[in-house]
C-alpha positions, 0 to 999 in steps of 0.5 A: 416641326415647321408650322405656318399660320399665314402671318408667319413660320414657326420651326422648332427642334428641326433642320429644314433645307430652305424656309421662304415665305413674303411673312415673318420667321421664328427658328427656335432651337433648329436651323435653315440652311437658307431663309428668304423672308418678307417679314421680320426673322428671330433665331434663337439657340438656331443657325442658318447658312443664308438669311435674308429678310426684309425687316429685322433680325435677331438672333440670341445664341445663334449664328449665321454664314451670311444675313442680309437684312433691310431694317436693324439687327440684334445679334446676342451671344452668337457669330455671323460670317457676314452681316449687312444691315440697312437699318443698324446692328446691335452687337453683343456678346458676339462675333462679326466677321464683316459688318457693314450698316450705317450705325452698330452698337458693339458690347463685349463684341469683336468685327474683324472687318467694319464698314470703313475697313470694308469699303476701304479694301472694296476700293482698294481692290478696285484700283488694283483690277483697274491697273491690271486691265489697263497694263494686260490691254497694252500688250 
């Protein structure tokens, strides 16, 4: 059931394609194959293959492919594949594939790739298309 009052969407118990709204978000035991919000997202017993909000995210007991977000996010027992954060991350209890905002808070967590290590293989990979374009262009 998706219910909006102007000020936000609630869903709850239900799966939705794509939820987009310029408000805040709550998805309590559902999921979104994609979200786009102005506000602030919370995801509890939830998942979601995209999110992006332009305030904060909090997701306890719930997980997400790629969550982009432009204040802090919160992530509790949960996994996310990718998560940029402008603000910082707090991490617990969870799983990061990549992480990449100026401060994380990790307990009881694991990031397999951090933004050192991100940023780190960015450049390296740069370098390495840099050459390539230059030798492919003397033949």
């Amino acid at each position: 059931m998706m219910m909006g009052d102007g000020n936000g969407s609630e869903i709850s118990e239900s799966f939705v394609p794509i939820v987009r709204t310029t408000h805040d978000v709550t998805i309590r035991e559902g999921g979104a194959l994609a979200v786009v919000a102005g506000g602030d997202v919370s995801l509890s017993e939830a998942g979601t293959g995209m999110l992006i909000a332009g305030g904060s995210a909090t997701l306890d007991q719930a997980g997400g492919g790629n969550i982009v977000v432009g204040g802090d996010a919160a992530i509790s027992n949960g996994a996310v594949g990718n998560l940029v954060a402008a603000g910082g991350a707090t991490v617990e209890g969870s799983r990061v594939g990549v992480l990449l905002t100026p401060s994380a808070t990790l307990n009881d967590s694991e990031v397999v790739v951090g933004t050192q290590q991100a940023v780190a293989i960015g450049a390296a990979a740069g370098i390495v298309l840099l050459v390539l374009g230059r030798l492919l262009r003397r033949r």
